[in-house]
PAROMI-456721 format. One line per 2 residues: number of its first residue (from 1); for each residue x, y, z of C-alpha. Coordinates in steps of 0.1 Angstrom, whole numbers, plus 5000, padded with zeros to 4 digits. Each point is the difference from the previous one (the first is absolute). Layout:
N
NUM> X/Y/Z | ...
END
This chain:
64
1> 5435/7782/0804 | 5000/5006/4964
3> 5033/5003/4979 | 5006/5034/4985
5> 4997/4999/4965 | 5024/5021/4976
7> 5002/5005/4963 | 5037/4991/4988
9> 5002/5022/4967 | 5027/4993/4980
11> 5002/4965/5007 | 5014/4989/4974
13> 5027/5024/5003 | 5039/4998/5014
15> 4992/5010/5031 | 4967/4980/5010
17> 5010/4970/5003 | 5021/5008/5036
19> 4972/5020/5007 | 4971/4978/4993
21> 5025/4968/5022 | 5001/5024/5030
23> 4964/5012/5002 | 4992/4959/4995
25> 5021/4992/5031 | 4985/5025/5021
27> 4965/4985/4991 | 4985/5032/4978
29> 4967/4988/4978 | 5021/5009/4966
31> 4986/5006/4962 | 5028/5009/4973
33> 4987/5024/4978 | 5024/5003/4963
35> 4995/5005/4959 | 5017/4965/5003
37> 4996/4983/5028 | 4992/4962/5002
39> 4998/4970/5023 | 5021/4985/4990
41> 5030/5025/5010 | 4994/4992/5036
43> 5003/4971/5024 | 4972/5007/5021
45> 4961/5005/4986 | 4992/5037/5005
47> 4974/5018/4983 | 5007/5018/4967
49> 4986/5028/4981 | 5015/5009/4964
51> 4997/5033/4991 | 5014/5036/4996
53> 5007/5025/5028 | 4988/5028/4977
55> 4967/4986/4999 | 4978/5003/5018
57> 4975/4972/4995 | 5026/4976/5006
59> 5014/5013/5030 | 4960/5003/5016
61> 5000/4966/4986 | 5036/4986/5019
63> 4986/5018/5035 | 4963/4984/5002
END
């Protein structure tokens, strides 16, 4: 069966990284979406998309 995916935005935010640990543990297919997100903020290798919620382009570009 294939994981569901889900779009963490805000990751780099307060509140992700609790968020983004419990959909990892429950096996979710994960990409953190943030105006300053990086790798290196995480422990495990997830998919990243920089970019800004208010645009449009870069959210089409974070979902595909």
């Amino acid at each position: 069966m294939e994981k569901l995916k889900i779009l963490v935005i805000g990751a780099s935010g307060l509140l992700a990284g609790p968020v983004i640990r419990k959909l990892d543990e429950k096996g979710y297919d994960l990409r953190l979406f943030s105006r300053s997100v990086k790798p290196s903020m995480f422990i495990n290798d997830y998919k990243i998309a920089q970019g800004d919620v208010f645009n449009v382009a870069d959210l089409e570009k974070a979902v595909t």
